[in-house]
PAMI-387045 format. One record per residue (C-alpha): y, z, x; residue number from 1; residue in three letters. Coordinates in steps of 0.001 Angstrom, whole numbers, always signed. Layout:
REC   north      up    east   n res
REC       Y       Z       X NUM ALA
...
END
This chain:
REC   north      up    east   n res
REC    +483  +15329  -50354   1 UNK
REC   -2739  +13024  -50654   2 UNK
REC   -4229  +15081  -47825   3 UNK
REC   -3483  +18395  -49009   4 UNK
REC   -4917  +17601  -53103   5 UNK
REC   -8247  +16056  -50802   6 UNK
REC   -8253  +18742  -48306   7 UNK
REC   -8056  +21277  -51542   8 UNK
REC  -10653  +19495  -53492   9 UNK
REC  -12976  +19375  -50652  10 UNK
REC  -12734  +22853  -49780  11 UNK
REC  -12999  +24237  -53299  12 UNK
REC  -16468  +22250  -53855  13 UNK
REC  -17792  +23580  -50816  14 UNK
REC  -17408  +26829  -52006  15 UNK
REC  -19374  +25750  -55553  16 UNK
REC  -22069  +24381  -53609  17 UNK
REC  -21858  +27974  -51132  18 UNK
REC  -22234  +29911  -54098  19 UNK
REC  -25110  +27359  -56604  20 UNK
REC  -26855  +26123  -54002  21 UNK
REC  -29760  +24344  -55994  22 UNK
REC  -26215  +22231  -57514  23 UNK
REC  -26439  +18789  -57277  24 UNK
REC  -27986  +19259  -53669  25 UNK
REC  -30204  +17149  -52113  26 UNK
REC  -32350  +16227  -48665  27 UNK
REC  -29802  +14192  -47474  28 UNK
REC  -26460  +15850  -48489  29 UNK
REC  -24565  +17504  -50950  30 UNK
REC  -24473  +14407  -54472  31 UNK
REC  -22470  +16275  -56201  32 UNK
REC  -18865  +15952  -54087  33 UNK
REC  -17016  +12761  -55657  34 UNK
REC  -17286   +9271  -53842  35 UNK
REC  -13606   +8520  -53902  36 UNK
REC  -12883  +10803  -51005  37 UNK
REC  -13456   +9289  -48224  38 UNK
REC  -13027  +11646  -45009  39 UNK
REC  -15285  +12463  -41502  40 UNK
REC  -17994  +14199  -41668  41 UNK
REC  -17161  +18068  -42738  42 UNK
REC  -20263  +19254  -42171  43 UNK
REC  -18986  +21891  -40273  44 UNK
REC  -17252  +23791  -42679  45 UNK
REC  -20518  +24676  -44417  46 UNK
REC  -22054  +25684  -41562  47 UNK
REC  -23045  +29973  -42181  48 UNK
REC  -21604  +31693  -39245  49 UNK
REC  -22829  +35127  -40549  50 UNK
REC  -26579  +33756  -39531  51 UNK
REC  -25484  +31676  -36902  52 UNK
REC  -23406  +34415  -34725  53 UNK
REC  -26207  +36018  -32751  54 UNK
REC  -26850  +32404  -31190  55 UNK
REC  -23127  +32193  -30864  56 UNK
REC  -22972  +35823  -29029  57 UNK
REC  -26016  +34626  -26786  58 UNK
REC  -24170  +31139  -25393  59 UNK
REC  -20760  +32777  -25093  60 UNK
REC  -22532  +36191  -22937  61 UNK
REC  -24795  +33470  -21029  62 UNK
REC  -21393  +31437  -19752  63 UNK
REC  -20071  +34494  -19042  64 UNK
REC  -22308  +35376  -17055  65 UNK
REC  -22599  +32280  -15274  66 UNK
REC  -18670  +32032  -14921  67 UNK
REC  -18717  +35840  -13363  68 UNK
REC  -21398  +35662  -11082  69 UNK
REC  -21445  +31672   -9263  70 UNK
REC  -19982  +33243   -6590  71 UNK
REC  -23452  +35713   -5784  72 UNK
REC  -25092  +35706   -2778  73 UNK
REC  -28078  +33428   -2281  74 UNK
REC  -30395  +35024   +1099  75 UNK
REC  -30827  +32252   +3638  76 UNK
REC  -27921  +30509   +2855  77 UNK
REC  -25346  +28735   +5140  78 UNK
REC  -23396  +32200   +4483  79 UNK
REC  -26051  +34719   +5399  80 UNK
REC  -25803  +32897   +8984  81 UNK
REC  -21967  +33087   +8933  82 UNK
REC  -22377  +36542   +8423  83 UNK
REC  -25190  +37228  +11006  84 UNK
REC  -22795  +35335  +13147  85 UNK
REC  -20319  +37778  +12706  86 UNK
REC  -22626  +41046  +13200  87 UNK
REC  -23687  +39785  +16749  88 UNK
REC  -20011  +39577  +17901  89 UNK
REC  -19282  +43129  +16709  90 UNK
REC  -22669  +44295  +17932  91 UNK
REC  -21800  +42790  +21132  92 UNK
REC  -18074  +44317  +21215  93 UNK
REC  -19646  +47837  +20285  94 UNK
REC  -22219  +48028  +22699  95 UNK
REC  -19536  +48321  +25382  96 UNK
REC  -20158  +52010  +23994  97 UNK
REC  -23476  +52285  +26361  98 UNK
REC  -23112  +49889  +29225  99 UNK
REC  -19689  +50916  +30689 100 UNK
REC  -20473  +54742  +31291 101 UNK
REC  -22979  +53069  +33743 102 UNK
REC  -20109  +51530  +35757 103 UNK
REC  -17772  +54390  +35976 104 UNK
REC  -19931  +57046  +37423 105 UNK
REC  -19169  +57084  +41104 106 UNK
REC  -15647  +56663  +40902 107 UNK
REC  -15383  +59639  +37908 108 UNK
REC  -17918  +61288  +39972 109 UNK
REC  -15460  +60804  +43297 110 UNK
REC  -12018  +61406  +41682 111 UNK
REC  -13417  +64801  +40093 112 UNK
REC  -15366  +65840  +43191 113 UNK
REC  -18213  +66087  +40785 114 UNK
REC  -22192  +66277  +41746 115 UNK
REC  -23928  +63322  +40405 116 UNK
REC  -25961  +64973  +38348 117 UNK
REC  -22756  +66671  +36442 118 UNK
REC  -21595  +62703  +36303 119 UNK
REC  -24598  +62009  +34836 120 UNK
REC  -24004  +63852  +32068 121 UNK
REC  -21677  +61975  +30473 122 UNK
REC  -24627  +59113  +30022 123 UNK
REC  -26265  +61519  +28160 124 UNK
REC  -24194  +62609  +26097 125 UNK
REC  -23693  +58927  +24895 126 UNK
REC  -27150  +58930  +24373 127 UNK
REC  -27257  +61642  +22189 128 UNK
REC  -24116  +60565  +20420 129 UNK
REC  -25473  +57003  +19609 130 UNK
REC  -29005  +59004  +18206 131 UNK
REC  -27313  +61094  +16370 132 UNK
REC  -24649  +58576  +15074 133 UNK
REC  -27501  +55989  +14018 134 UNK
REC  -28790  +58437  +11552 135 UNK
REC  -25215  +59122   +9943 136 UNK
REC  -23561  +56016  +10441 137 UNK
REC  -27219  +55024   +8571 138 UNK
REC  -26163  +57424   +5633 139 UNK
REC  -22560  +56021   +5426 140 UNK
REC  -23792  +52459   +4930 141 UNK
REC  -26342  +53039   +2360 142 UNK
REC  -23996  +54951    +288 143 UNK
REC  -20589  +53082   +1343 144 UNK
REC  -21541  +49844   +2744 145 UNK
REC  -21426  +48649   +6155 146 UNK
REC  -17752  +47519   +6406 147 UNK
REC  -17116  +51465   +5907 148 UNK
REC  -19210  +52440   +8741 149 UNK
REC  -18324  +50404  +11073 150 UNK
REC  -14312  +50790  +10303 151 UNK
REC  -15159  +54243  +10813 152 UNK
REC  -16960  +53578  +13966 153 UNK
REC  -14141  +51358  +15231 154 UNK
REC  -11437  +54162  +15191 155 UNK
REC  -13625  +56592  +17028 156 UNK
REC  -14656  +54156  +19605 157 UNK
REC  -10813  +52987  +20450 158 UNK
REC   -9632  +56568  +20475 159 UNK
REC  -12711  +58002  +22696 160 UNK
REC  -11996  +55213  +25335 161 UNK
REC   -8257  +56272  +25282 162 UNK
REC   -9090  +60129  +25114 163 UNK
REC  -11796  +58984  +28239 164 UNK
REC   -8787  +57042  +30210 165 UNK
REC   -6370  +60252  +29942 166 UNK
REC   -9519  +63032  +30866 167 UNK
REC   -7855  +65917  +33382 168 UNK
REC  -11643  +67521  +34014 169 UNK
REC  -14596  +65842  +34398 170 UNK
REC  -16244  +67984  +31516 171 UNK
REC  -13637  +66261  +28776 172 UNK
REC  -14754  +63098  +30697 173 UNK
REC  -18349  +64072  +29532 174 UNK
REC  -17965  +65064  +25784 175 UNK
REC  -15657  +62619  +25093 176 UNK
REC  -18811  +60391  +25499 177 UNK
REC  -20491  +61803  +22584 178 UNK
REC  -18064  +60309  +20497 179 UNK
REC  -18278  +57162  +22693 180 UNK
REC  -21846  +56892  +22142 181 UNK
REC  -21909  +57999  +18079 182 UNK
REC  -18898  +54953  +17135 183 UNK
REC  -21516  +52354  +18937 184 UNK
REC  -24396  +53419  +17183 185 UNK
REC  -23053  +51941  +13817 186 UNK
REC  -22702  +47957  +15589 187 UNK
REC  -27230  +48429  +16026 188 UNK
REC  -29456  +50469  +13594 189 UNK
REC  -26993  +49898  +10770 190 UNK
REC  -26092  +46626  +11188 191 UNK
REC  -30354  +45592  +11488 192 UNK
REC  -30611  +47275   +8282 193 UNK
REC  -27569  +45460   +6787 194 UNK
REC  -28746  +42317   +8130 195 UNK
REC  -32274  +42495   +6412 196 UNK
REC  -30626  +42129   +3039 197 UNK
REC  -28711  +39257   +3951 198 UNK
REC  -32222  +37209   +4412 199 UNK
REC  -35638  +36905   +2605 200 UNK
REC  -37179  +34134   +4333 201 UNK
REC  -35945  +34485   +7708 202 UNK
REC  -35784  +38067   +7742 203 UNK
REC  -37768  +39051  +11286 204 UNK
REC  -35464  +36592  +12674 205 UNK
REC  -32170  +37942  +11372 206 UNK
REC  -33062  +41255  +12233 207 UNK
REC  -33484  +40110  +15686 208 UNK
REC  -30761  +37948  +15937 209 UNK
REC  -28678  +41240  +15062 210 UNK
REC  -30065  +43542  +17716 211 UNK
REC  -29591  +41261  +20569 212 UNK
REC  -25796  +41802  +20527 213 UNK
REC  -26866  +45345  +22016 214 UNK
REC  -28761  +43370  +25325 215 UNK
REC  -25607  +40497  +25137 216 UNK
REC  -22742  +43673  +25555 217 UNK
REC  -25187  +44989  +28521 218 UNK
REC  -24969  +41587  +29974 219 UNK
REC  -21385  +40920  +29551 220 UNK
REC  -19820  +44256  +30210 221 UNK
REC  -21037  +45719  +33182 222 UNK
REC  -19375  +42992  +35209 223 UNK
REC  -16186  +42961  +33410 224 UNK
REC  -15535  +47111  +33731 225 UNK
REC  -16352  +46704  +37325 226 UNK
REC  -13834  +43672  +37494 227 UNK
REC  -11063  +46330  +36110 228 UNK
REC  -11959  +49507  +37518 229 UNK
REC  -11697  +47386  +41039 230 UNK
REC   -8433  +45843  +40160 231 UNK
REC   -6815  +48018  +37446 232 UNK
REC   -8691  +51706  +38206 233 UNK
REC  -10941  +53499  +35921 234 UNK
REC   -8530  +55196  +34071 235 UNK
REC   -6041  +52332  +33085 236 UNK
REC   -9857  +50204  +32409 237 UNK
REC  -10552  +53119  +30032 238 UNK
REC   -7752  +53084  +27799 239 UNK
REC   -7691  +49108  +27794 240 UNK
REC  -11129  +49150  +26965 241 UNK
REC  -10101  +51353  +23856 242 UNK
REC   -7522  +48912  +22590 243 UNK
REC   -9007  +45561  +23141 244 UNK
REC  -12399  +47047  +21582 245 UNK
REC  -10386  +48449  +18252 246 UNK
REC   -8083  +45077  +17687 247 UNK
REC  -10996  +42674  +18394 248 UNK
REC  -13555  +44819  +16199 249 UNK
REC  -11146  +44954  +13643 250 UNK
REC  -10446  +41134  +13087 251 UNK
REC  -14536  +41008  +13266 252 UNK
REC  -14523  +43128  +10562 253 UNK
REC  -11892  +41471   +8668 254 UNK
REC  -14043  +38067   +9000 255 UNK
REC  -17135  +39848   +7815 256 UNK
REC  -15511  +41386   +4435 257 UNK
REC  -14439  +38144   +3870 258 UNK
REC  -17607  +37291   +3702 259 UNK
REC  -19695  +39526   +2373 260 UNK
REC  -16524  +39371    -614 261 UNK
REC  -15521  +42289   -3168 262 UNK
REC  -19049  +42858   -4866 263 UNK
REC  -20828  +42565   -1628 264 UNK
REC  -19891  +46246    +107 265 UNK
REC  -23046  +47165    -997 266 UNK
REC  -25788  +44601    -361 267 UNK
REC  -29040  +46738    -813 268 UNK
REC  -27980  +46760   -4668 269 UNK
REC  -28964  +43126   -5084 270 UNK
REC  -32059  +43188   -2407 271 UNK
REC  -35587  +41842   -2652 272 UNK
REC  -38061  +44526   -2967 273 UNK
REC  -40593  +45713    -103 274 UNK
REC  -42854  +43577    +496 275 UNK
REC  -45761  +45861   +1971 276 UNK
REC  -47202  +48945    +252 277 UNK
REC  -48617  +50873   +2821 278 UNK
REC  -49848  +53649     +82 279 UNK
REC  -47551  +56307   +1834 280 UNK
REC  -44451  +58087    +658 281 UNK
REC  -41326  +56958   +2559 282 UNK
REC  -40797  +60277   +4298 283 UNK
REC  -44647  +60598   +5796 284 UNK
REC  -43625  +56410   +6780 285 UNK
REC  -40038  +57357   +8574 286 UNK
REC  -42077  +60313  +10155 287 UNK
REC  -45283  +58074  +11727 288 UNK
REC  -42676  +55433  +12569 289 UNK
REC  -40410  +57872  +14272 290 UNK
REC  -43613  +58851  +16340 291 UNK
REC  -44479  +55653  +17659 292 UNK
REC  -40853  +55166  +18595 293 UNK
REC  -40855  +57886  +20590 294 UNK
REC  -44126  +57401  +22398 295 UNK
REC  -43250  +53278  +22901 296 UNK
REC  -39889  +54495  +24307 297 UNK
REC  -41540  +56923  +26789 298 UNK
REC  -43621  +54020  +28056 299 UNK
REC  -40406  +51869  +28173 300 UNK
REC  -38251  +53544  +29824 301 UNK
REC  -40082  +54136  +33120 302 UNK
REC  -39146  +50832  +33992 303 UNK
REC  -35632  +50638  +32912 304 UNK
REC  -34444  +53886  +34217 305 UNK
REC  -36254  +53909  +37704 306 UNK
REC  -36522  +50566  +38684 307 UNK
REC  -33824  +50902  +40920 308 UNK
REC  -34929  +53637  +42543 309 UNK
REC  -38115  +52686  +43075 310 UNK
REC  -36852  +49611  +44977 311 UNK
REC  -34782  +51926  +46980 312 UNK
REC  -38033  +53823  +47629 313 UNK
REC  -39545  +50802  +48839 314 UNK
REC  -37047  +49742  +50722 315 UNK
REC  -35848  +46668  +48696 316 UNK
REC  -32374  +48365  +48769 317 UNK
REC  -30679  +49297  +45357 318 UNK
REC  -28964  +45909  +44850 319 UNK
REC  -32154  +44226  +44410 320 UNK
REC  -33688  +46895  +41731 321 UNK
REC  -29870  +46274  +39639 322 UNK
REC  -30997  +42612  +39813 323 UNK
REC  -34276  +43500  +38224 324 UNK
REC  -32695  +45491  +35398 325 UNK
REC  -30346  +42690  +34868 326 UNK
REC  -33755  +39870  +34433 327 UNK
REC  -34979  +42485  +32111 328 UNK
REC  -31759  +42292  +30025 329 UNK
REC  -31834  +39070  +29943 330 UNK
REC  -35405  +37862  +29191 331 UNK
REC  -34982  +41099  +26361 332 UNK
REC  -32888  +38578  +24590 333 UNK
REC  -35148  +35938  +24181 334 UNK
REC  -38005  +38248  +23395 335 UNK
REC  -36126  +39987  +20706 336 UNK
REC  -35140  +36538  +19176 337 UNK
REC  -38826  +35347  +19662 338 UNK
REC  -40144  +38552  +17848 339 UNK
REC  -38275  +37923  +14862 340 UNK
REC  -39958  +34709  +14686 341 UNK
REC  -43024  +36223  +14528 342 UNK
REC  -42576  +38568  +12153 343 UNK
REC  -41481  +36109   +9948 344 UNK
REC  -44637  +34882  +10293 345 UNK
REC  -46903  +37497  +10615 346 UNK
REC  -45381  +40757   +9344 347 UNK
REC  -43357  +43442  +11532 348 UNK
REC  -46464  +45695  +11894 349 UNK
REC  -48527  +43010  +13388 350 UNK
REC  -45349  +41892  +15548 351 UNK
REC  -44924  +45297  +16961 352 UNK
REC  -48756  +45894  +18073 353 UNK
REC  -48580  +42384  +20023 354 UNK
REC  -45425  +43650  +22062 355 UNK
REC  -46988  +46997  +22401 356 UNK
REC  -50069  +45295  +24027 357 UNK
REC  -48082  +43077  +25910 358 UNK
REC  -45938  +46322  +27388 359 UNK
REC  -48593  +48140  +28131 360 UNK
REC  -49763  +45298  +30120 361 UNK
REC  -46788  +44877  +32458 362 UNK
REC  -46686  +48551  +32793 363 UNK
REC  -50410  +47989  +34250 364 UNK
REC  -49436  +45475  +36573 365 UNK
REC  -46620  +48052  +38249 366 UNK
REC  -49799  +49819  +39548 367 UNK
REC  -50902  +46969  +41332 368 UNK
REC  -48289  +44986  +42956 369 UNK
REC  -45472  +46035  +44570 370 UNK
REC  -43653  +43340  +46706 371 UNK
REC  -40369  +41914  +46066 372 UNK
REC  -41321  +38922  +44612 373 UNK
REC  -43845  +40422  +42156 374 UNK
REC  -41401  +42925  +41044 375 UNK
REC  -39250  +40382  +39647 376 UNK
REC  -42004  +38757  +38592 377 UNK
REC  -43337  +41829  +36674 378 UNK
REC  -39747  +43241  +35608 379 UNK
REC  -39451  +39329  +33966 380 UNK
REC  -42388  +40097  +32470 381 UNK
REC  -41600  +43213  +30963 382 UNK
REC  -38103  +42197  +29344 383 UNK
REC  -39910  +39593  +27924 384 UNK
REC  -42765  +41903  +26369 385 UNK
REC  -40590  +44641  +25371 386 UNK
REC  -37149  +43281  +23828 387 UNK
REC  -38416  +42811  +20408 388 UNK
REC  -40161  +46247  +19747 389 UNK
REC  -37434  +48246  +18522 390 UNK
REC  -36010  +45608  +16417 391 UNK
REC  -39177  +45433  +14513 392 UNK
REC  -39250  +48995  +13298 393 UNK
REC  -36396  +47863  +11288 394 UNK
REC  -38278  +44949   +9766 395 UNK
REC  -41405  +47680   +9366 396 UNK
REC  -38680  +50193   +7678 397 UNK
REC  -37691  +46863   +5365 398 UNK
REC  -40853  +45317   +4230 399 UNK
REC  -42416  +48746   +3337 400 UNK
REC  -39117  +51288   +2459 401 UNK
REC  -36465  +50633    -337 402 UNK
REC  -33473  +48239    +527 403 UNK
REC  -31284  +51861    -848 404 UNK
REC  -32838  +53587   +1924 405 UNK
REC  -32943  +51345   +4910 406 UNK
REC  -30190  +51952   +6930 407 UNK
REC  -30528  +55322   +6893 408 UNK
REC  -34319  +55125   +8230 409 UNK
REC  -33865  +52889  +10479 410 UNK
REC  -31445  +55100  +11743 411 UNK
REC  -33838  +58091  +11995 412 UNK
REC  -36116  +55923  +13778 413 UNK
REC  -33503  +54878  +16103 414 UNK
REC  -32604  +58124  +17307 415 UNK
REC  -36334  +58926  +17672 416 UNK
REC  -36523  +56008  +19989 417 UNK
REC  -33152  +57323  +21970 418 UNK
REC  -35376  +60644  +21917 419 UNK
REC  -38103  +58816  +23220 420 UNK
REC  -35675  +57006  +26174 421 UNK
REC  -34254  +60039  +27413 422 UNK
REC  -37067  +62234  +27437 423 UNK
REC  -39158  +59646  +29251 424 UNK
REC  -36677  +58961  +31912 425 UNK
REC  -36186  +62595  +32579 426 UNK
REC  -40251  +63136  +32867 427 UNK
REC  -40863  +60013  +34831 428 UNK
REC  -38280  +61549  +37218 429 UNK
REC  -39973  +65617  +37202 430 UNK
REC  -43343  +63447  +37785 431 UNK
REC  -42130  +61842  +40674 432 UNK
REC  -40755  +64752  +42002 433 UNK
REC  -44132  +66403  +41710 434 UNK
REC  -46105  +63980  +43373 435 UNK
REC  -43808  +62103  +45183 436 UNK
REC  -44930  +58593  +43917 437 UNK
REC  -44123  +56741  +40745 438 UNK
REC  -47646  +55947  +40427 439 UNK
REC  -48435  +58917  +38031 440 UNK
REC  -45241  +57924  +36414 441 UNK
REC  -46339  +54867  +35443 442 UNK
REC  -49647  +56209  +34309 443 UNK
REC  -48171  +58236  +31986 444 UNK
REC  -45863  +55536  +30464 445 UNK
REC  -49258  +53872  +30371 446 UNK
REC  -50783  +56798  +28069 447 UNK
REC  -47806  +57226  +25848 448 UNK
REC  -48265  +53765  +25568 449 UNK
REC  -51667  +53576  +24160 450 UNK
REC  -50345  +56779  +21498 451 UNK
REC  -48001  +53951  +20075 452 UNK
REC  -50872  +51036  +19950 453 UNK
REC  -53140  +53339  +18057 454 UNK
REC  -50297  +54755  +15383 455 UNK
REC  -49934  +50820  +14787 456 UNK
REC  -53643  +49806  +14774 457 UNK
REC  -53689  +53174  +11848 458 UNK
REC  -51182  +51308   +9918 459 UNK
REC  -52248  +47699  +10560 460 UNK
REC  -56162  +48857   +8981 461 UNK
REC  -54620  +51084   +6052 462 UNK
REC  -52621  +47979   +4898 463 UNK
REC  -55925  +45703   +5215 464 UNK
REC  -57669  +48639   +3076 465 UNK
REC  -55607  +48246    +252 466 UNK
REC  -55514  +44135    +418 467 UNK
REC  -59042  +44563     +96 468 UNK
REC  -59330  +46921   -2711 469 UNK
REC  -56834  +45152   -4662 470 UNK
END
């Protein structure tokens, strides 16, 4: 009952001294509550919550906030690498999309009593497919996220091979491949695009890191389809090809929603801004871009298509021009990892002219020496040059482009740069039929060539033009 009369008196002078404040009040307190209470410090209960609720408001919002989002990405982190991790393995799985059509031509080509060029065919058509597919699987990331795309591109890839394993014409063999080629094509572009957000520092190099699970499929599945075809047949390869690819892409997946969590689907939301203004709109940007990826890809697929046959011509035999391809491959690798060093340092634009250059070079040096030894010497040379241009159009389309827009540009520019592969195979091919020789072959991989170095030195002098007028 004492506590209840003190409790009462207290709280009916605070209201007397809430309603007359100049009452008894002084600096230190409030004189005129009676001494013979004694209890803690109330001070409280006369605090005014009508002013003080804003502040209130503010600190609950702010810990919120804080509560909500400790779980956001951070670029560069120990998780951006997980992640990265994760996108090589299902590049890498994907791929098998444009390496094993390779393998299986001369059986398909024997068990349908086909010509080779009809076989052939069906290599184009995953060409065309993975072009095509780069620019819509592009679309379907930056609206959906990558997990959708590739999910997407995981049933279509598992059914074609199936569809492939069970063909009863060789034409069904060949436009099944189309679909072959358009489910691979979301494990590169996209997934270069995708990566870009995951890294601000370290960018070039993530970007890099992503593309070369497209050279560590062609280095890794080649042997193993020719390991089952041999001991299993094409057809039974096919279909087991189909299932292994959709189960093992699918845990992949699994791991890499897991990371990227329930708010990351959609990563470009969240991404730093472009870093280079190049004073053009993004369509005029994708457009020059998708020009220089064209001519580049003229230039760079002499090599790659025809070294083989140009062995043969020499009379190296065919085995040792498959070798070459192979040393290509593999030095590609470390060039595309080195070139995203670089552009971390020095900007994609820059990164891109130096392996243009460099390209052009080893193209130059096909004119001049043709023995065995400097062949593999020169085809070294060449992977090593030319594995990191393609990856840096994506770090071009990302320092310059919005993050909204990326995968769908570097898509466009990826299927100008398939474009630019076929069409330079199948010239470098009417050339040499022309003359007979590869020498005006390589000539005109050498002009195309230059066409990409001076689209590059137009953009490299137009960003120096507005450093300097800033």
């Amino acid at each position: 009952m004492v506590f209840i009369d003190a409790l009462s008196s207290l709280l009916k002078y605070a209201a007397q001294w809430r309603q007359e404040p100049a009452l008894g009040r002084s600096s230190q307190g409030i004189e005129a509550l009676p001494h013979h209470i004694c209890m803690p410090n109330i001070a409280a209960m006369w605090l005014d919550l009508g002013r003080f609720a804003p502040e209130v408001a503010c600190a609950v919002a702010i810990s919120s906030e804080l509560t909500r989002d400790s779980d956001l990405f951070i670029p560069d982190s120990r998780r951006a690498w997980l992640r990265l991790a994760v996108a090589v393995l299902i590049g890498s799985l994907g791929s098998v999309g444009m390496w094993s059509v390779v393998v299986a031509l001369p059986v398909v080509q024997t068990e349908f009593a086909a010509s080779r060029g009809t076989a052939s065919l069906a290599f184009t058509m995953v060409m065309l497919g993975f072009g095509s597919g780069a620019v819509l699987t592009g679309k379907i990331t930056d609206r959906y996220g990558i997990v959708t795309a590739i999910g997407l591109g995981i049933g279509i890839l598992g059914l074609g091979y199936v569809v492939a394993g069970m063909s009863s014409s060789i034409w069904q063999f060949i436009l099944v491949h189309f679909a072959i080629g358009l489910s691979s094509s979301a494990t590169f572009g996209p997934l270069m695009a995708e990566a870009s957000h995951w890294f601000e520092r370290y960018r070039g190099l993530a970007v890099a890191i992503a593309a070369s699970g497209n050279y560590i499929g062609g280095a890794i599945w080649p042997p193993l389809v020719n390991h089952g075809i041999e001991t299993m047949g094409w057809r039974t390869t096919h279909i087991a090809l189909g299932i292994f690819t959709a189960v093992a892409m699918t845990l992949a997946l699994i791991g890499l929603r897991m990371l990227m969590g329930a708010g990351g689907q959609r990563d470009h939301v969240n991404a730093p801004p472009p870093r280079v203004d190049l004073r053009l709109s993004t369509n005029a940007l994708t457009v020059i871009l998708s020009l220089a990826a064209i001519a580049c890809c003229v230039a760079m697929s002499m090599p790659q298509v025809h070294i083989v046959a140009y062995c043969s011509d020499l009379g190296f035999g065919v085995a040792r021009g498959a070798e070459m391809l192979s040393l290509m491959l593999g030095f590609g690798i470390i060039s595309r990892i080195g070139s995203g060093f670089l552009a971390d340092k020095i900007g994609g634009i820059r990164t891109l002219l130096i392996g243009s250059f460099a390209q052009g070079t080893a193209l130059l040096f096909y004119l001049f020496f043709d023995s065995l030894t400097s062949l593999y010497v020169i085809s070294a040379m060449f992977g090593l040059f030319q594995g990191g241009i393609v990856p840096s159009y994506a770090i071009i389309v990302r320092e310059a482009m919005p993050a909204s827009q990326a995968a769908t540009r570097v898509g466009i520019v990826i299927f100008a740069s398939v474009f630019g592969m076929s069409f330079g195979g199948w010239v470098s091919g009417a050339i040499f039929d022309a003359t007979g020789s590869y020498t005006a072959a390589f000539t005109n991989g050498l002009a195309w060539n230059a066409l990409n170095i001076g689209i590059m030195l137009l953009l490299l002098l137009r960003a120096r033009q507005r450093l300097a007028m800033a």
